[in-house]
N, C-alpha and C positions, 0 to 999 in steps of 0.2 A: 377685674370685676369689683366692682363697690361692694362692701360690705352691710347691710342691712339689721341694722341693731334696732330693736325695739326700746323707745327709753321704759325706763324703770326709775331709778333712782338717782339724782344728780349732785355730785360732791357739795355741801352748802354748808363747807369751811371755807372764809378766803382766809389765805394766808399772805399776812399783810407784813410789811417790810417796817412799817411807820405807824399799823395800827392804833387809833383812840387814842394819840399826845396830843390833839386838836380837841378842846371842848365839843367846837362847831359840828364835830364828825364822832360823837359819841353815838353807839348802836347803829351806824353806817354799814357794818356788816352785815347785819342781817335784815336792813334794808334792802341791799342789794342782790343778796343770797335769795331773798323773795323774787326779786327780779328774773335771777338766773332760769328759777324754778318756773315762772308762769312762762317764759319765753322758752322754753324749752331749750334752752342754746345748750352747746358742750361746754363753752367756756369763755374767759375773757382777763381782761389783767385791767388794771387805772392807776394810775398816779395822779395827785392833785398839789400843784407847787403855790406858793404864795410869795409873792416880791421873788427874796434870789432863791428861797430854801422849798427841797420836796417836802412836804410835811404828811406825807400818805402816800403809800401804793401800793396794792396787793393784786394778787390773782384768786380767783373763784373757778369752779368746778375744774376741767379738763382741758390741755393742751393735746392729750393723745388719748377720746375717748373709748378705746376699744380697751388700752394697755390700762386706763384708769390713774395716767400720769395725770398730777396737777399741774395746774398753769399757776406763772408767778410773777413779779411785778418784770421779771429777765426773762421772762418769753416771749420769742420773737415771733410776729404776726405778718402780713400782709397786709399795708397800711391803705393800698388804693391810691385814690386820687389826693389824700389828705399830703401827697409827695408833691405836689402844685405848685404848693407857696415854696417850696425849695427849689422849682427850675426856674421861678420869675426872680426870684430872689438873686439867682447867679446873672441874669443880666440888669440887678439894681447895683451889685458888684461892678457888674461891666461898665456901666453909667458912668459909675463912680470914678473908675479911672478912665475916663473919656474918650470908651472905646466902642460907644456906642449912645444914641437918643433915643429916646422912645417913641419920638416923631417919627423917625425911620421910617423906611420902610423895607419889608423883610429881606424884599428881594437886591436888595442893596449889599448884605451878605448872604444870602443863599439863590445868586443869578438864575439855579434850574430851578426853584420854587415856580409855579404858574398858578394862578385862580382861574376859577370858572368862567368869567367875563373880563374886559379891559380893565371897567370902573374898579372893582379889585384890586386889578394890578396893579391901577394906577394910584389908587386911595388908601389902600390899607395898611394901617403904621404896625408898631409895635404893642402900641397900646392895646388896641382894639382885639392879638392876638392874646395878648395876658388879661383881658374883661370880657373876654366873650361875646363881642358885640359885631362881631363880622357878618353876620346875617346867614353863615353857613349851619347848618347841623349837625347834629353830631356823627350820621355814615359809621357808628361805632361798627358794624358786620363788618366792614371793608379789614379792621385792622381782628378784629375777633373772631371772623371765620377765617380770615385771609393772615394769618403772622405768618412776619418776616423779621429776620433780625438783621435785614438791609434797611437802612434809613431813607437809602438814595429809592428806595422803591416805595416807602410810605410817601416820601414828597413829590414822587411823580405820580403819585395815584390824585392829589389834592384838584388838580385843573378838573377832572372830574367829575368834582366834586359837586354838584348842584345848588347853590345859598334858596334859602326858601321866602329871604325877605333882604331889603337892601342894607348896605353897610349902617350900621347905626343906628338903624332904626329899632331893632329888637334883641335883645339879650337872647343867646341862644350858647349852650355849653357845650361845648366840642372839644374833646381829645386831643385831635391831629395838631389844634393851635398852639398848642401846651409842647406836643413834640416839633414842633416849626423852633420854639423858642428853644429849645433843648441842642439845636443844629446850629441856630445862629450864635450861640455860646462854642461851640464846637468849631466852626468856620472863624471864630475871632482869636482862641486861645488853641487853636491846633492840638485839643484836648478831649477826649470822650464825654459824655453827657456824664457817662460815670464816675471817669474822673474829677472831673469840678467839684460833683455833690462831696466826694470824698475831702478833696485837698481842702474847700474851702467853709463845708460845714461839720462833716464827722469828726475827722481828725482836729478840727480847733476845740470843736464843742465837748469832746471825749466820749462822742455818740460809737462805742469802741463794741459795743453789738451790732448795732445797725448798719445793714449790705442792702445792694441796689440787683440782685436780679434771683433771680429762681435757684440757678445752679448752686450760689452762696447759701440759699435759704435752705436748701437740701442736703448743703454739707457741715451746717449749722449744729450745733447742739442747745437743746431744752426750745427748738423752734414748734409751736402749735401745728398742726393739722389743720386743711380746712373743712368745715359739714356744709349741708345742708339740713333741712327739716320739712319733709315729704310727708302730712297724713300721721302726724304724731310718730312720726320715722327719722330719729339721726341718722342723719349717711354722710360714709365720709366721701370728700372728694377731691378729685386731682389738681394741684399744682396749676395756676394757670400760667404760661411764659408769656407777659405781655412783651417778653422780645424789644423792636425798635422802636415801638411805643413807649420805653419805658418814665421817657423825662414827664411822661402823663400818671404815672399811676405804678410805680417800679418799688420801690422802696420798701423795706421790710427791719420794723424795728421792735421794739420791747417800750414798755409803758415808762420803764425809768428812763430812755435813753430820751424819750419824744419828750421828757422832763423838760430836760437841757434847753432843746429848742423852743419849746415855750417859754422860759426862763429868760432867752434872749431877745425873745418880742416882748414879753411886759417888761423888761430893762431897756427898750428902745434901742436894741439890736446888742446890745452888751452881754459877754457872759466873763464870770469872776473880774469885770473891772477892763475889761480888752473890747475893743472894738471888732465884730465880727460883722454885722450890717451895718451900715450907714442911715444914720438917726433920721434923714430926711427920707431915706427910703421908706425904712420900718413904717414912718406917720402917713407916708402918701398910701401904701401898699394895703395898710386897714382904712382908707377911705375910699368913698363912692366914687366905680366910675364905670358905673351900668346898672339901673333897674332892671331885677330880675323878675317883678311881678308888683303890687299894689301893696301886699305884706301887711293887707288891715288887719286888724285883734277882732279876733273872734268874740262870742258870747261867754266863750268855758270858759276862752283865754285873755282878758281885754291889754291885759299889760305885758302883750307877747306882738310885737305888729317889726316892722317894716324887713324888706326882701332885696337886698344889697349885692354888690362884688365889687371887689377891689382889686388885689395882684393875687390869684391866688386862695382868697381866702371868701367866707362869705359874709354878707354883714347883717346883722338883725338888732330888733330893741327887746330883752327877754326882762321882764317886771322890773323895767325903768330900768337896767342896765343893760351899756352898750357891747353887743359879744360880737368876736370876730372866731369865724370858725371854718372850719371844713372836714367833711363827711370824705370817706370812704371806702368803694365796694370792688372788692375782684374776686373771683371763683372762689366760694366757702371762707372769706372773710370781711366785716365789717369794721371801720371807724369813726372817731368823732376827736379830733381835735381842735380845741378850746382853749380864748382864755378874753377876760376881760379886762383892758386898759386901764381903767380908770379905777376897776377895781384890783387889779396886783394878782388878779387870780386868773389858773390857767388848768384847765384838766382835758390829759387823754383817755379815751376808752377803746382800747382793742378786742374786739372780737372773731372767734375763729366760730360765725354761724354766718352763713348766705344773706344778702339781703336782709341783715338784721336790724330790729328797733334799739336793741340793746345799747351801742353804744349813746344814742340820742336820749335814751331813757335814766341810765345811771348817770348821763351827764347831768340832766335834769335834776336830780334827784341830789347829787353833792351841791350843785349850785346854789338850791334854795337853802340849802344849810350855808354855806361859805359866804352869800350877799348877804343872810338875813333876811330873807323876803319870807313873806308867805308862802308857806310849803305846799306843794301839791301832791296827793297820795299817787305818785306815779305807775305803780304796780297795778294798785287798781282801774286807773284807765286805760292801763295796757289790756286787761281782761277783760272791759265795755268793749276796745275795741276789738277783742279778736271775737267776742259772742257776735257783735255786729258783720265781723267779716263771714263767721260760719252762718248766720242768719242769711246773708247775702247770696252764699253758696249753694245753700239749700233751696232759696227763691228760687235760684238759674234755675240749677234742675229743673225744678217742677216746668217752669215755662216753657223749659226748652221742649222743641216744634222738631218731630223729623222731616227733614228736608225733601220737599218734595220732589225736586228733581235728583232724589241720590239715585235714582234707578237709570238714571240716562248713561250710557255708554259712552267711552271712551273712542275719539274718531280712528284711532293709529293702532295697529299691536302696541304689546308696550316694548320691543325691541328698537321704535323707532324711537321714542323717547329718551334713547339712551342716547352719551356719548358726552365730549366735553363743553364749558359752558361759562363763559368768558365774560367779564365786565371790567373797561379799563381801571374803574375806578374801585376796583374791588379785587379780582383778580381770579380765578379758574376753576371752578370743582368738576367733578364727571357723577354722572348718573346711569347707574349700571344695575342690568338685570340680575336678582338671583332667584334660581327656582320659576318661582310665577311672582313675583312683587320688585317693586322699585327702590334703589336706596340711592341720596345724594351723600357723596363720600365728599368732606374735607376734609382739609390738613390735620383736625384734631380733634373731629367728631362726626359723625354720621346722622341720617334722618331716614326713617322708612315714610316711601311716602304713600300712601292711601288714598285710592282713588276715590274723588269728590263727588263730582258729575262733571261731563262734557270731559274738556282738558283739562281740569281743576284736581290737584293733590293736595291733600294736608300732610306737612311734615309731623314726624311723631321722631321724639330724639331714641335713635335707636344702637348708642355708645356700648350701653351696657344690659342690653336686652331692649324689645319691644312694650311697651305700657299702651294702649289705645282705650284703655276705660274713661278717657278726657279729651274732651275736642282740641284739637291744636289751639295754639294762639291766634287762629286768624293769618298769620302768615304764609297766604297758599301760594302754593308753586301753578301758576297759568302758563300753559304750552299754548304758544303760538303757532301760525303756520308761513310759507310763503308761498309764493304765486304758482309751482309745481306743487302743493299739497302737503310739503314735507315738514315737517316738523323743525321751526328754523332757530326758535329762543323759547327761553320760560323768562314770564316777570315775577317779580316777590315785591310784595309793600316791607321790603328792607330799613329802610327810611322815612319813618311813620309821619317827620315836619311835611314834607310833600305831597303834594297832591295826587302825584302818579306813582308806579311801581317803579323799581329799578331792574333795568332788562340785562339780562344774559345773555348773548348772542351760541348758538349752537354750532359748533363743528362734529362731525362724524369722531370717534374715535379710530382713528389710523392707524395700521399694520408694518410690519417690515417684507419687503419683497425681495425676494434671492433676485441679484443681477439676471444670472441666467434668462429667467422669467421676464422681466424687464426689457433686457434684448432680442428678445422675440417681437416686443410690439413696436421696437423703431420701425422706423421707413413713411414710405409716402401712403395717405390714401386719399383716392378722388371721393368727390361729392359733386351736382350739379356745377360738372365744368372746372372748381376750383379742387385746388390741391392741398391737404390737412396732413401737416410733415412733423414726426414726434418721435422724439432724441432723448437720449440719455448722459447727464453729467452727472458726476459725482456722486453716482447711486439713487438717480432723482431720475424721475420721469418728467418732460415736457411736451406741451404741441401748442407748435405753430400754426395759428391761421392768417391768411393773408390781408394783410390791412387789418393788424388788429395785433394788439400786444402779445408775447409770449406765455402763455400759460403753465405754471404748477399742476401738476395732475400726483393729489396724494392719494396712497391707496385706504381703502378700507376692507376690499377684501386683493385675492389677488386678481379680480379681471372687474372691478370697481373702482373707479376713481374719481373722488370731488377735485374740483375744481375752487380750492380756497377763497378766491376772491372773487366770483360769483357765486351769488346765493339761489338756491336750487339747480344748477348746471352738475351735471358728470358726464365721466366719458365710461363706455363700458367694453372692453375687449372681446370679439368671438371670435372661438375658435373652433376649427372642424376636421378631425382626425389631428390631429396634434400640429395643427397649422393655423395661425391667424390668417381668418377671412376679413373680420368686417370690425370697424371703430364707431360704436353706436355714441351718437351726442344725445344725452338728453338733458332738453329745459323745459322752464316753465309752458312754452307753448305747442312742448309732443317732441317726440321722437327721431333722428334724421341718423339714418345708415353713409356711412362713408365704405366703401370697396377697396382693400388693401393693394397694392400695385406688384 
């Protein structure tokens, strides 16, 4: 159970390794310490390097805010996806010793990879998975309701996959392509995702904190916690394992160590004078090779405009200087690392708060000291915009309409809505009765789900108790039916780029049947003239009909049995004085008694 802390007061000493030896970052302290404060965060670390040297890095308020440990420039975080530009990185390695192109195509090292359509299969290089520009979406539920720390099961999930627009046409940022590139590194060096990052960037760079998975991060010392921020509420939260995902968003480092690697981008892949990337890589990898959007400057902002991606990384124009950056978010932590080419400058910002502005804000904020540009009170328009967002909040309310249809009943008990619930491209949860209400159980969280109207549930996360004072996100659970009445899928708008839900297909939740039991229902029984013959192998039940494949019959109770691979078909056993009489079929068009022989 999460712990529920009310803030009160937030540590707003940093304790800085390199503190004020910088003119440029004189009173940056408590610049930033204001920061801490309006955002509510637990805490966060930054280091800010110049050419080869850190010349700053501290931590601010909390790595462990219950115990009221501070965080320090060596406290290790959960970096997110800002791990990117390290798995594109290992096949600009690969490049380089001419073990691979980027014309490629993927499936040329990973033969089981499939896409959704031919054109795909037949079109899609490598580039296009390191820019984001395959046309598919991102399907993040697939890997974040469904972990697995099988690889070979994230890449059979891809054919699945649905694109929402065609190859090339639209910049669209997806996960899974990040882990494709992660495989084909893996398939060419007969070496882990993990190991690569290790042999070929940790250990050169002496990034001798920073590990690639959860279990490291937990057997870690001086590593942060991660929060959330719930209704002016820190809460702490759980570890998330992004597992076989991880060449997407794995990586967990300290502010000093992400020094280093920034160090070796603005030296054009160099660190202390050694060649660690290849110069042509480093230049191609921070240039354009996919519009992410239009990226015009705004009215506040005029000298903040264009919306870039390269290998990796992202690319913008921030008051006439050129920045390559990338953001990262996983369960209760945020980042932002940075740095500018042209200008010799690079800064990270780790934070241990959900979804946080923090690292984008304190990034902002040493920038305009470090280029010399005109400063922007960043604190302050952190606090425009959160009055604006609780302005926002408060409008909903009011408008919001009770639904007029919330009275309409449900077509089914809700026993029927139960059972498991399968999507190839995502993978199985079950939805089970307790009491009088409905919960869908996955691998590493749960949802109660609240009847809508008709077949419609809103999920409400129900992990660590019930909250319902908030309408869901919109993401309802819609029960379908099929041509017998029964309850056959639920769809979810899982995948917000598309135009339709992604469906679930329903199976009964199955039982175990004593043999005994079992052998009691072999034998023959007639029906109009033909004969319905049903056997037992290997603790399985079958029946044959004639001119017509051999059927599965699983149980769900013990005289219940679906029929797998038609949808609405069972077979039902009766029995009278402790003897099978009669093998009832039922489908979608009624009822048919067979007579046991």
């Amino acid at each position: 159970m999460n712990k529920y802390i009310t803030l009160t007061l937030l540590l707003l000493i940093g304790l800085s390794a390199n503190a004020q030896t910088d003119k440029r970052l004189k009173g940056i302290d408590k610049d930033l310490n204001a920061l801490l404060q309006t955002a509510q965060a637990a805490g966060f670390s930054v280091a800010v390097v110049e050419k080869d040297k850190v010349i700053y890095s501290a931590g601010f308020g909390y790595r462990d805010y219950e115990k009221k440990l501070p965080a320090d420039a060596n406290t290790l975080f959960a970096i997110g996806s800002s791990t990117k530009a390290f798995t594109s990185a290992v096949l600009g390695l690969l490049r380089a010793d001419g073990k691979l192109d980027f014309d490629d195509s993927p499936l040329k090292y990973v033969p089981e990879l499939q896409f959704y359509n031919n054109d795909l299969n037949g079109n899609v290089n490598i580039t296009d998975l390191m820019s984001h520009r395959t046309g598919i979406p991102r399907h993040d539920f697939s890997w974040y309701l469904f972990p697995t720390h099988s690889r070979d099961s994230i890449i059979q999930r891809i054919k699945y996959q649905e694109p929402f627009a065609g190859l090339r046409e639209q910049w669209h940022y997806n996960n899974f392509m990040f882990t494709v590139q992660g495989v084909i590194a893996e398939k060419i060096t007969g070496k882990s995702w993990e190991d690569n990052i290790r042999e070929r960037f940790l250990t050169p760079l002496g990034m001798s904190r920073t590990n690639v998975s959860i279990a490291e991060m937990k057997a870690a010392d001086n590593a942060a916690f991660g929060y959330d921020l719930t209704k002016d509420v820190i809460t702490k939260t759980d570890y998330y394992d992004i597992a076989a995902m991880a060449p997407a968003g794995a990586i967990n480092s300290s502010a000093n160590d992400m020094a280093k690697w920034l160090i070796m981008w603005i030296n054009k892949g160099k660190y202390n004078g050694k060649e660690i990337l290849p110069e042509n890589y480093t230049s191609e990898a921070m240039s354009s090779h996919a519009v992410i959007h239009g990226g015009l400057p705004s009215k506040e902002f005029p000298n903040t405009f264009l919306a870039n991606y390269g290998y990796g990384w992202m690319l913008s124009s921030y008051k006439g200087h050129y920045r390559v950056e990338h953001g990262g978010n996983i369960d209760g932590f945020s980042a932002s690392v940075v740095f500018f080419p042209a200008d010799e400058i690079g800064i990270v910002v780790l934070a241990n708060q959900n979804g946080s502005s923090i690292p984008s804000l304190v990034r902002n904020t040493i920038a305009d000291r470090m280029l010399g540009v005109k400063t922007t009170n960043w604190n302050e328009e952190l606090k425009k915009n959160l009055r604006k967002e609780k302005e926002a909040e408060e409008e909903a309310k009011k408008s919001m309409k009770k639904e007029e249809t919330a009275s309409k009943g449900a077509s089914h008990p809700l026993d029927d809505y139960t059972g498991l619930f399968t999507n190839p491209g995502y993978g199985t949860f079950e939805i089970v009765k307790k009491n009088d209400s409905l919960f869908a159980e996955f691998q590493q969280t749960k949802f109660y789900l609240k009847h809508k109207h008709y077949d419609i549930f809103a999920p409400y996360d129900a992990k660590d108790g019930i909250d319902t004072s908030e309408e869901s996100n919109g993401m309802f659970f819609n029960f379908s039916s099929n041509d017998a009445g029964e309850i056959s899928g639920v769809k979810i708008k899982v995948e917000q780029s598309l135009d339709h839900p992604i469906e679930f297909k329903r199976t009964p939740k199955t039982i175990t049947v004593e043999n005994d039991v079992l052998n009691d229902y072999t034998g023959n029984y007639e029906i109009a003239g033909m004969t319905v013959k049903v056997s037992v192998r290997e603790g399985k039940l079958y029946m044959f009909v004639p001119g017509q494949p051999e059927y599965e019959l699983n149980p769900t109770s013990k005289t219940m049995y679906v029929i797998p691979t038609l949808d609405g078909y069972k077979a039902e056993f009766i029995s009278e004085n402790g003897k099978v009489k009669e093998l009832v079929l039922h489908q979608p068009n009624g009822k048919f008694t067979a007579v046991k022989k």
